[in-house]
Biopython code that builds the backbone (N, CA, C, O; Angstrom):
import numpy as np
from Bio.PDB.StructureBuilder import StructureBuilder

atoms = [
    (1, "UNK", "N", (27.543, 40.092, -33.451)),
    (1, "UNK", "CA", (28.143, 40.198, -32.138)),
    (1, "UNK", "C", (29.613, 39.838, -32.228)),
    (1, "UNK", "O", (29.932, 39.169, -33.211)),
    (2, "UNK", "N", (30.795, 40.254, -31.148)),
    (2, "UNK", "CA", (32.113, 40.031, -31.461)),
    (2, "UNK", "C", (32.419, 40.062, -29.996)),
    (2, "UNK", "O", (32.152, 40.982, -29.222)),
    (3, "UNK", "N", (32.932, 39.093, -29.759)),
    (3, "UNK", "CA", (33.286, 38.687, -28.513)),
    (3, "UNK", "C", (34.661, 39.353, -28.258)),
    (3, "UNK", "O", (35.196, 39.101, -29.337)),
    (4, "UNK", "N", (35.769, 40.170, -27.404)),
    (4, "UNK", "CA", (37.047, 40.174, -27.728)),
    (4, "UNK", "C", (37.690, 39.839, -26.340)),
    (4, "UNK", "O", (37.725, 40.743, -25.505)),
    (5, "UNK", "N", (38.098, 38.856, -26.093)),
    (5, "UNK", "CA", (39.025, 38.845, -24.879)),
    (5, "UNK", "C", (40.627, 38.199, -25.051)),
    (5, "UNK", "O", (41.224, 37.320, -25.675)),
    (6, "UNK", "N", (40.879, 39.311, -24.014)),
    (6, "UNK", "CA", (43.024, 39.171, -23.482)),
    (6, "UNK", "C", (42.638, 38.447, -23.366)),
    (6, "UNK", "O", (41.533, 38.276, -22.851)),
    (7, "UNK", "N", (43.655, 37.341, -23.961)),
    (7, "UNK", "CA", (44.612, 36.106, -23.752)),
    (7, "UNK", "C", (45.942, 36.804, -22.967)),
    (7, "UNK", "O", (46.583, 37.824, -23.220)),
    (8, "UNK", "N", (46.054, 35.859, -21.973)),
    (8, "UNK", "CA", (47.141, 36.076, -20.979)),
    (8, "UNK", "C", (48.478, 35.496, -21.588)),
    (8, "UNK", "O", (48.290, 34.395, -22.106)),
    (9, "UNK", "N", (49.827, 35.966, -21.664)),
    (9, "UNK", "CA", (50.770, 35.633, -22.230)),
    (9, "UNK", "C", (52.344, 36.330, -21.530)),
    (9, "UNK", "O", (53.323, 36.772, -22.132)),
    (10, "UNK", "N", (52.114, 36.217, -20.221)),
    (10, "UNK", "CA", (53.299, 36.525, -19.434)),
    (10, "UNK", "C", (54.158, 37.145, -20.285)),
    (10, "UNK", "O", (54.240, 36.832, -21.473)),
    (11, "UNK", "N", (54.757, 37.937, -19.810)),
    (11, "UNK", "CA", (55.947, 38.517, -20.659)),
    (11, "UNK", "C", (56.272, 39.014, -21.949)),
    (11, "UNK", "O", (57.299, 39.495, -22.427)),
    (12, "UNK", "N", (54.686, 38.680, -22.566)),
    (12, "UNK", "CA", (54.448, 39.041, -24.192)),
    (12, "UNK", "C", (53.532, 39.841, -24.207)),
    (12, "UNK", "O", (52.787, 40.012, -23.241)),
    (13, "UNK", "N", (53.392, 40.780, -25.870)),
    (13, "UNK", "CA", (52.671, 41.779, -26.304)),
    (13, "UNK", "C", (51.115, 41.292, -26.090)),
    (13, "UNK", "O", (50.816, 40.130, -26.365)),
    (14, "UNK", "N", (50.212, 42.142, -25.630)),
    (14, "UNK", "CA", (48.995, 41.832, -25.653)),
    (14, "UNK", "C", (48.396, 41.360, -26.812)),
    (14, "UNK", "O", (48.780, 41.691, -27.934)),
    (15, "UNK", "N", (47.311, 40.468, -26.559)),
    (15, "UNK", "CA", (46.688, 39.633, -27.447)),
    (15, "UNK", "C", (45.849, 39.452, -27.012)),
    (15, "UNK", "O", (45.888, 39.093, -25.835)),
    (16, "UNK", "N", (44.572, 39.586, -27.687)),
    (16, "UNK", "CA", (43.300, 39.758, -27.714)),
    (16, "UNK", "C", (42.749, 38.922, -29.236)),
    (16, "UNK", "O", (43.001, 39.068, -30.432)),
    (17, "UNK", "N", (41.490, 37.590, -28.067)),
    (17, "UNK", "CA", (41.047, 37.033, -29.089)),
    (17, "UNK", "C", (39.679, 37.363, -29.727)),
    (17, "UNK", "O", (38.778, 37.408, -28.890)),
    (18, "UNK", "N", (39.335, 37.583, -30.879)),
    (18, "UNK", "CA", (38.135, 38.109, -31.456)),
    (18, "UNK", "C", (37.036, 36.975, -31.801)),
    (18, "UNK", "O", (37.476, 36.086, -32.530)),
    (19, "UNK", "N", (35.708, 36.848, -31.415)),
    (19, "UNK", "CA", (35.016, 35.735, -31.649)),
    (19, "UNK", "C", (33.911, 36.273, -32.161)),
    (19, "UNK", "O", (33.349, 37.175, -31.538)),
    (20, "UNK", "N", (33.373, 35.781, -33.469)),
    (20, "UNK", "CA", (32.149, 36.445, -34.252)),
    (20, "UNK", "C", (31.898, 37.101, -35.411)),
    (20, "UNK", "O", (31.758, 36.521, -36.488)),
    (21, "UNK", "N", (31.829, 38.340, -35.250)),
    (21, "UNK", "CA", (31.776, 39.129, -37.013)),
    (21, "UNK", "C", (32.245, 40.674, -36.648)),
    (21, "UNK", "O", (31.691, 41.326, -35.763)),
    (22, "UNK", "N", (32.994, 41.012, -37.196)),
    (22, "UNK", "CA", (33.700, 42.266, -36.992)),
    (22, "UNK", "C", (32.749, 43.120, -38.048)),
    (22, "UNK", "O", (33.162, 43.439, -39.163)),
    (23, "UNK", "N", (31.584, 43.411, -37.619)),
    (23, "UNK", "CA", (30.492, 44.659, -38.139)),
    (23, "UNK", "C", (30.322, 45.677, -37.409)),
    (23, "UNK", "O", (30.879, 46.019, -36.366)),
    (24, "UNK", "N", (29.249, 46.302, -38.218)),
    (24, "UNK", "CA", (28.443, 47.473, -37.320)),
    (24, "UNK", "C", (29.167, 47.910, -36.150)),
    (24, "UNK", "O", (30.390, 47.768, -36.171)),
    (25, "UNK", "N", (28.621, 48.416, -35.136)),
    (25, "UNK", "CA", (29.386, 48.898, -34.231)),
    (25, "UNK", "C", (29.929, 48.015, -33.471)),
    (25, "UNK", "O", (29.793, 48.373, -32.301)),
    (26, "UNK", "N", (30.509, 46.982, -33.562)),
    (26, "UNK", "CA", (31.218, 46.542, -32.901)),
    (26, "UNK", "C", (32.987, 46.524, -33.740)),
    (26, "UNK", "O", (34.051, 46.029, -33.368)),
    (27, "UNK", "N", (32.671, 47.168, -34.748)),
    (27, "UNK", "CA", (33.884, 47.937, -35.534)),
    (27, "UNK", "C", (34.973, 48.738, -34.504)),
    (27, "UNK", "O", (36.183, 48.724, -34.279)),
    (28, "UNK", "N", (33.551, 49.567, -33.942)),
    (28, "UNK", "CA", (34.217, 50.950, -32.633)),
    (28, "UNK", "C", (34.964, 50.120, -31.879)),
    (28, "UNK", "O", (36.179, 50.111, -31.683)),
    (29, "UNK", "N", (33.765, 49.151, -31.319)),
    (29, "UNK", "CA", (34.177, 48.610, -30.076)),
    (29, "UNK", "C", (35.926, 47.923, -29.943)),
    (29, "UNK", "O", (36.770, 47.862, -29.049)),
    (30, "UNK", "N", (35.845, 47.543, -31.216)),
    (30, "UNK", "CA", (37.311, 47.193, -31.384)),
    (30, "UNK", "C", (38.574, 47.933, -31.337)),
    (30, "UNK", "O", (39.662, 47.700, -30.812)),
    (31, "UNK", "N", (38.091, 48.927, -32.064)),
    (31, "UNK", "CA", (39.490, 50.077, -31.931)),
    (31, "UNK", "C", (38.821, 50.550, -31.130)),
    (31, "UNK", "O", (37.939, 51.085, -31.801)),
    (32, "UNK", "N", (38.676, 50.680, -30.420)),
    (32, "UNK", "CA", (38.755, 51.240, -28.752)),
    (32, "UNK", "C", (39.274, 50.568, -27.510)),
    (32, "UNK", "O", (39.816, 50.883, -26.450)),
    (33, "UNK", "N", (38.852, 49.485, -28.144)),
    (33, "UNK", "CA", (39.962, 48.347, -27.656)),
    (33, "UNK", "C", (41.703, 47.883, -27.835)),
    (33, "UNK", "O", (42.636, 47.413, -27.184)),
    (34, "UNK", "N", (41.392, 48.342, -29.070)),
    (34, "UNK", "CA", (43.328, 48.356, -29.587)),
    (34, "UNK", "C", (43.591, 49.655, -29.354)),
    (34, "UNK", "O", (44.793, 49.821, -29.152)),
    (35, "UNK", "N", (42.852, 50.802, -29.292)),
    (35, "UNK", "CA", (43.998, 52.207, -29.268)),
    (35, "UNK", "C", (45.058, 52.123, -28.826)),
    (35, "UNK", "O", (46.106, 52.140, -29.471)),
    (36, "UNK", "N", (44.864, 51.962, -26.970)),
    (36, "UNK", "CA", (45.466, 52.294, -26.393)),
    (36, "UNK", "C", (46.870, 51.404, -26.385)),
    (36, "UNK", "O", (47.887, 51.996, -26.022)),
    (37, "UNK", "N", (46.961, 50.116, -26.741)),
    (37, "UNK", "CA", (48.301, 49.412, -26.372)),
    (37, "UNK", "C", (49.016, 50.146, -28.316)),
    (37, "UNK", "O", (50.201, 50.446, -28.466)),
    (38, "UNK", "N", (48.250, 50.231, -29.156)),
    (38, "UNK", "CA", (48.969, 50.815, -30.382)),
    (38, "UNK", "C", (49.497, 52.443, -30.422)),
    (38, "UNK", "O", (50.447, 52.817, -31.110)),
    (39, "UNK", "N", (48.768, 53.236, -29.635)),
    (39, "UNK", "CA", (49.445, 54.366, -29.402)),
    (39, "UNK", "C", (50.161, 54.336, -28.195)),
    (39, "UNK", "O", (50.404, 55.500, -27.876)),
    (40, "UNK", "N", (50.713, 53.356, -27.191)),
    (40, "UNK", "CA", (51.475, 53.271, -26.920)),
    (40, "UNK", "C", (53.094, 52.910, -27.543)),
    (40, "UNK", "O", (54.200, 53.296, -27.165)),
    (41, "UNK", "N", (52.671, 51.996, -28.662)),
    (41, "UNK", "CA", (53.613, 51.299, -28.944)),
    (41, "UNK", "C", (53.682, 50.077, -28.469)),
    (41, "UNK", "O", (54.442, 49.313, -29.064)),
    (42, "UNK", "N", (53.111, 49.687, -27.578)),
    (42, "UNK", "CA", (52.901, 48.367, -27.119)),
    (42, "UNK", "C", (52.737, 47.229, -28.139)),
    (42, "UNK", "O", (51.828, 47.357, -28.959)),
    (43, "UNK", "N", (53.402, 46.284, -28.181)),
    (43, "UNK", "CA", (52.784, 44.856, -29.392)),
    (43, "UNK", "C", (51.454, 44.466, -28.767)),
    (43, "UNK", "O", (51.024, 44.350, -27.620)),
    (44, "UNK", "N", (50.863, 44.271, -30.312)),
    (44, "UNK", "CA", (49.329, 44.090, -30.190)),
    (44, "UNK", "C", (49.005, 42.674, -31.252)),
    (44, "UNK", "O", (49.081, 42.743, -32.479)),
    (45, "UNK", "N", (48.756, 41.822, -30.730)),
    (45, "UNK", "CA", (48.156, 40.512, -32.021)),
    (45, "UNK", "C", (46.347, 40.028, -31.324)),
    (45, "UNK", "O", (45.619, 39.753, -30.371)),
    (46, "UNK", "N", (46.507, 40.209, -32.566)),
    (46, "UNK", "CA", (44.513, 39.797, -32.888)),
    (46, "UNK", "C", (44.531, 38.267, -33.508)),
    (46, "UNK", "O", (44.878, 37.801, -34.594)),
    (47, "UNK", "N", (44.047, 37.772, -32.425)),
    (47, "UNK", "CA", (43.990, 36.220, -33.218)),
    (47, "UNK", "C", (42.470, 35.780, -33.846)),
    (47, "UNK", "O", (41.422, 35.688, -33.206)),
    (48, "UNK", "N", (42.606, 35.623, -34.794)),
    (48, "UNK", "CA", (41.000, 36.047, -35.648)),
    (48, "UNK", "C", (40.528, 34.668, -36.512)),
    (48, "UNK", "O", (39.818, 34.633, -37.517)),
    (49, "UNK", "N", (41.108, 33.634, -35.842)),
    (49, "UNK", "CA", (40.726, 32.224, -35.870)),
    (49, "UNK", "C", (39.165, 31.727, -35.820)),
    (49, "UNK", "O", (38.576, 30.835, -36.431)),
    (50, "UNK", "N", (38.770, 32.621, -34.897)),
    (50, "UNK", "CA", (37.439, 32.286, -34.882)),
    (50, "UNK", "C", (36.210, 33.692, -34.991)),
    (50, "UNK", "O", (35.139, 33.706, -34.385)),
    (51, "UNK", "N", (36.738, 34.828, -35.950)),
    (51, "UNK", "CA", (35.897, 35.322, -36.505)),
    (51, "UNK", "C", (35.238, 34.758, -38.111)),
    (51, "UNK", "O", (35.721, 34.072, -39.012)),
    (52, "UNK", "N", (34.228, 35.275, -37.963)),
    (52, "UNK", "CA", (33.217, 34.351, -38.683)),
    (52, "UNK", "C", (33.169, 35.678, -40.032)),
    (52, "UNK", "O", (33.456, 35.474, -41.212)),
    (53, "UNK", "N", (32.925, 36.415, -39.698)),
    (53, "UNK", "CA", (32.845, 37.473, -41.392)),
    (53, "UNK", "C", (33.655, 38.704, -40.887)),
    (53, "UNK", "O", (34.049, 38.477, -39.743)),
    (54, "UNK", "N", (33.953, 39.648, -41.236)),
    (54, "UNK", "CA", (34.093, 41.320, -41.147)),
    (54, "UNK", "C", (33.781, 41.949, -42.820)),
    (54, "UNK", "O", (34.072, 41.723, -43.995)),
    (55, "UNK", "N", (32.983, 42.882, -41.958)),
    (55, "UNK", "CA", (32.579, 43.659, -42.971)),
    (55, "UNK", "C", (33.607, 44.562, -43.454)),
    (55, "UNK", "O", (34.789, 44.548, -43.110)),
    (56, "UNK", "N", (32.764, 45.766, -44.718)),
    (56, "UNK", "CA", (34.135, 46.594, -44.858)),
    (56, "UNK", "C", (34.700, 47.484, -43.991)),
    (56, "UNK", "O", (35.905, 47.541, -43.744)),
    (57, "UNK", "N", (33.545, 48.428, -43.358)),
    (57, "UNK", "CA", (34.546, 48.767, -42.130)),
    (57, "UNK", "C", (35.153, 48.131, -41.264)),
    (57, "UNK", "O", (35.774, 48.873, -40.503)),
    (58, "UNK", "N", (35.235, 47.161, -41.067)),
    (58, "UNK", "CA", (35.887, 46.129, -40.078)),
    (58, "UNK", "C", (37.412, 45.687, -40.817)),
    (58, "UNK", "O", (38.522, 45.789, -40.294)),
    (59, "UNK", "N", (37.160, 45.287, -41.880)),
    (59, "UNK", "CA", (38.405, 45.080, -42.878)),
    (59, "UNK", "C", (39.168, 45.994, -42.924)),
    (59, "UNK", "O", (40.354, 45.685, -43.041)),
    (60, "UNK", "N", (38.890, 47.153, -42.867)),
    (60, "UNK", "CA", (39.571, 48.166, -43.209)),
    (60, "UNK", "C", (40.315, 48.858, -41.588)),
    (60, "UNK", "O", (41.317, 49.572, -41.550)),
    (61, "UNK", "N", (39.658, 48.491, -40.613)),
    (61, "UNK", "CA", (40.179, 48.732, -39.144)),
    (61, "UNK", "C", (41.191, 48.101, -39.130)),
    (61, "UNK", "O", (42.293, 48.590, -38.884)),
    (62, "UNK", "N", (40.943, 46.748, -39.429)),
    (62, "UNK", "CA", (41.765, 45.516, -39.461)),
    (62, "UNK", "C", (43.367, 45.665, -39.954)),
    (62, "UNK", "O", (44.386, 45.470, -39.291)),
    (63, "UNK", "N", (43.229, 46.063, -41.293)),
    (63, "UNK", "CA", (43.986, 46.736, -42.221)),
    (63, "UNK", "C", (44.887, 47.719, -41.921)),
    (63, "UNK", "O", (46.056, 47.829, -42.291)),
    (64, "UNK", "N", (44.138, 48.520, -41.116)),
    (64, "UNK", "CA", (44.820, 49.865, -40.588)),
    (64, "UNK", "C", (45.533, 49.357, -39.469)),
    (64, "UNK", "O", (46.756, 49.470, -39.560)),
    (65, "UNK", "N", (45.053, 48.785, -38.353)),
    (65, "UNK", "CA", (45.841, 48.314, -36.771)),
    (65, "UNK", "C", (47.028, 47.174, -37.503)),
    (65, "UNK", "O", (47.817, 46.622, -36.736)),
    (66, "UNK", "N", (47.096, 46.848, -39.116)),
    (66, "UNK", "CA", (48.314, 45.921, -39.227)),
    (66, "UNK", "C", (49.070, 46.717, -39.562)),
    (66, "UNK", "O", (50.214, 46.434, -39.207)),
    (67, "UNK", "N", (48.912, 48.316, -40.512)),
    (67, "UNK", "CA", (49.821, 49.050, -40.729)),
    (67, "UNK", "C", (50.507, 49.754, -39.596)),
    (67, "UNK", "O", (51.709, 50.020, -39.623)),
    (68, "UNK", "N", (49.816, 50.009, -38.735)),
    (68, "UNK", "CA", (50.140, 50.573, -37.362)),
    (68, "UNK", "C", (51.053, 49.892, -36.908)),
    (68, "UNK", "O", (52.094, 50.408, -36.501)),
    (69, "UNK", "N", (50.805, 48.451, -36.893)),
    (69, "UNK", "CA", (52.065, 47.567, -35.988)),
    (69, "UNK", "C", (51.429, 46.464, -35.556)),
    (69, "UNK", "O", (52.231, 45.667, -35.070)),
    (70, "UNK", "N", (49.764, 45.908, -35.524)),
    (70, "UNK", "CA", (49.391, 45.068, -35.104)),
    (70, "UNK", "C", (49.594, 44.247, -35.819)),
    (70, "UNK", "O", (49.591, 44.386, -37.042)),
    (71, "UNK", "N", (49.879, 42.913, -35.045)),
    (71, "UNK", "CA", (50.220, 41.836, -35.886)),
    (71, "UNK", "C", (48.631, 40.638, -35.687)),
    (71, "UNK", "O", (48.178, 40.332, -34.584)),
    (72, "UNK", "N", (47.877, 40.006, -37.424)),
    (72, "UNK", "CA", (46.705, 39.205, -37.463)),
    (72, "UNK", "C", (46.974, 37.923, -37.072)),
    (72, "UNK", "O", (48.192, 37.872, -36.903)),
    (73, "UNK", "N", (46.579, 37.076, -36.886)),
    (73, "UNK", "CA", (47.331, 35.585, -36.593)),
    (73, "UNK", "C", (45.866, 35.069, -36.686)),
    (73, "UNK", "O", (44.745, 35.493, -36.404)),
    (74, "UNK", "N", (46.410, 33.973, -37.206)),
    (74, "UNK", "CA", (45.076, 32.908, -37.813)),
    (74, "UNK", "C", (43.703, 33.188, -38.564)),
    (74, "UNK", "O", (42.693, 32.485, -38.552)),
    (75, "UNK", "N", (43.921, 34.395, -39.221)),
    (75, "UNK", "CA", (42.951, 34.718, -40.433)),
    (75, "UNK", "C", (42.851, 33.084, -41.146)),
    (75, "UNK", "O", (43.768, 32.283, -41.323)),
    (76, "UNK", "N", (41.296, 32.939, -41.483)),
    (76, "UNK", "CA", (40.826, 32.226, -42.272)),
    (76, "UNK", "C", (41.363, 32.844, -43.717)),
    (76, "UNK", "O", (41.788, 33.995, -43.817)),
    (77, "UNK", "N", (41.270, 31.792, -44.955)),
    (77, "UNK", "CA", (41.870, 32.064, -46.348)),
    (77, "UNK", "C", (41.167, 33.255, -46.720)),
    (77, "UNK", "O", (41.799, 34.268, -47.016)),
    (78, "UNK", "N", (39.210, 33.209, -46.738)),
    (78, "UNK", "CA", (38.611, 34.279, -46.611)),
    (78, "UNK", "C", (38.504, 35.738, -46.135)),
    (78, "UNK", "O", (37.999, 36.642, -46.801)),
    (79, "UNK", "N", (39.216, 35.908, -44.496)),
    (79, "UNK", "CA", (39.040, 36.906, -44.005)),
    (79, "UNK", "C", (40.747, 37.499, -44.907)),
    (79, "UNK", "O", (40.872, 38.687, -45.205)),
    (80, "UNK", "N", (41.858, 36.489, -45.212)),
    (80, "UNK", "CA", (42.968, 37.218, -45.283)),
    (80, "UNK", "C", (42.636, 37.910, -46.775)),
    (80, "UNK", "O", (42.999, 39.076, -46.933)),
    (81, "UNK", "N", (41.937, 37.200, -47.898)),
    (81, "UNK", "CA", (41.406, 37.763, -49.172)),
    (81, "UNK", "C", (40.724, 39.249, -49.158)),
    (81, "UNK", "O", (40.863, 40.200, -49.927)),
    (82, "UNK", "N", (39.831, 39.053, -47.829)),
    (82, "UNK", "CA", (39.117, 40.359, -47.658)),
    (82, "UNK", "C", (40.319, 41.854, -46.816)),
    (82, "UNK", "O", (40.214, 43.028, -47.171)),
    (83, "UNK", "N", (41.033, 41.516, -46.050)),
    (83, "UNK", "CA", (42.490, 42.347, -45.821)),
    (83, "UNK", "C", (42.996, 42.947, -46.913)),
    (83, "UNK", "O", (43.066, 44.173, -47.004)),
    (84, "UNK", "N", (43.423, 42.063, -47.912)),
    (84, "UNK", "CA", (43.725, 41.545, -49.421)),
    (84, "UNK", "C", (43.666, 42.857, -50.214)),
    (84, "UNK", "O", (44.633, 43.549, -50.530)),
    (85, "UNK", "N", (42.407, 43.079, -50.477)),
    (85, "UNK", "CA", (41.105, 44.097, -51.292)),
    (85, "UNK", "C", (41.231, 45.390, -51.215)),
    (85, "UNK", "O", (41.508, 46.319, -51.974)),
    (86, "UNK", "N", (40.716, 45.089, -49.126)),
    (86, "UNK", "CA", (40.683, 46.790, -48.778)),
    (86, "UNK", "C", (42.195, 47.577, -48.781)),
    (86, "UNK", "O", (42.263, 48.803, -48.879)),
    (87, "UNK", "N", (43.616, 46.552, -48.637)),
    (87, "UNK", "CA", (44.524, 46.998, -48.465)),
    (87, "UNK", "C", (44.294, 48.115, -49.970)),
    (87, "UNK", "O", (44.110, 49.333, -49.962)),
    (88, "UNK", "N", (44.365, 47.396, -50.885)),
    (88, "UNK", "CA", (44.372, 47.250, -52.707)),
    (88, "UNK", "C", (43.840, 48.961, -52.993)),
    (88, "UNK", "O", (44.355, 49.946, -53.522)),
    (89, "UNK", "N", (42.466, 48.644, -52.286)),
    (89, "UNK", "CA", (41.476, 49.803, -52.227)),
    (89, "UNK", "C", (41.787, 51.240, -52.141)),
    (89, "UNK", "O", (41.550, 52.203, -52.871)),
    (90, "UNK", "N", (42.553, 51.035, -50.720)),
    (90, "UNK", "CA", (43.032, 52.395, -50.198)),
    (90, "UNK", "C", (44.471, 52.711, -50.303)),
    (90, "UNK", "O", (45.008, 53.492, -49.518)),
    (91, "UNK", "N", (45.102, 52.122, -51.253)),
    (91, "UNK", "CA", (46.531, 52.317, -52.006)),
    (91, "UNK", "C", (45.734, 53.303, -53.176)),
    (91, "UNK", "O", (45.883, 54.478, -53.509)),
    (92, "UNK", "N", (45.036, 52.471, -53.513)),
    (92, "UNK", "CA", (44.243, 53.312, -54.831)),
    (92, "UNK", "C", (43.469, 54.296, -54.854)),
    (92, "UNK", "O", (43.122, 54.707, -55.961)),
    (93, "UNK", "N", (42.940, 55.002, -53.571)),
    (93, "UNK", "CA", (42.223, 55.976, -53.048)),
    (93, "UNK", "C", (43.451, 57.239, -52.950)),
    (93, "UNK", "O", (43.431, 58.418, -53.305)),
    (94, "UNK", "N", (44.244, 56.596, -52.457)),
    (94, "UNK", "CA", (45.523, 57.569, -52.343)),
    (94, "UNK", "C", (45.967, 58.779, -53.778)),
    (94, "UNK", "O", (46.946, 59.519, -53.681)),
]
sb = StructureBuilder()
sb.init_structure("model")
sb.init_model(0)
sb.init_chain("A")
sb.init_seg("    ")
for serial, (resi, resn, name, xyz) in enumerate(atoms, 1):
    if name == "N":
        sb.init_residue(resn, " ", resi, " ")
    sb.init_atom(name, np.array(xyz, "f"), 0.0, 1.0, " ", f" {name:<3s}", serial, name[0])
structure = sb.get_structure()
């Protein structure tokens, strides 16, 4: 399960906090949640302090919404290792 709620921040880029495990379909649920302020252009930060695992599709969403422009804030040492990988991965897929 992955909890995601706006954090309110007057005058600043939206931010949305993630609580749980970035799996299964709640992968979607996420970028469906970031589309819209990233194809705006809008600033987008994911504070991921209190996600607990992400899988690889989740890592790799993750990965992608930082190349886009989203900015991660408070990755555990773990979740930033797993960013880490898939970045690694799909340089090398290329």
């Amino acid at each position: 399960m992955l909890k995601i709620s706006q954090v309110e921040q007057p005058g600043q880029q939206l931010v949305f906090k993630l609580e749980g495990r970035v799996v299964g379909p709640w992968v979607g649920e996420l970028q469906r949640a970031c589309e819209p302020s990233i194809n705006a252009g809008n600033g987008l930060t994911l504070d991921l302090m209190e996600v607990a695992f992400v899988d690889v599709p989740g890592a790799a969403l993750l990965a992608n919404l930082q190349r886009r422009g989203a900015k991660l804030s408070n990755a555990t040492p773990f979740l930033k290792e797993q960013l880490k990988r898939t970045g690694r991965r799909a340089r090398a897929a290329r």
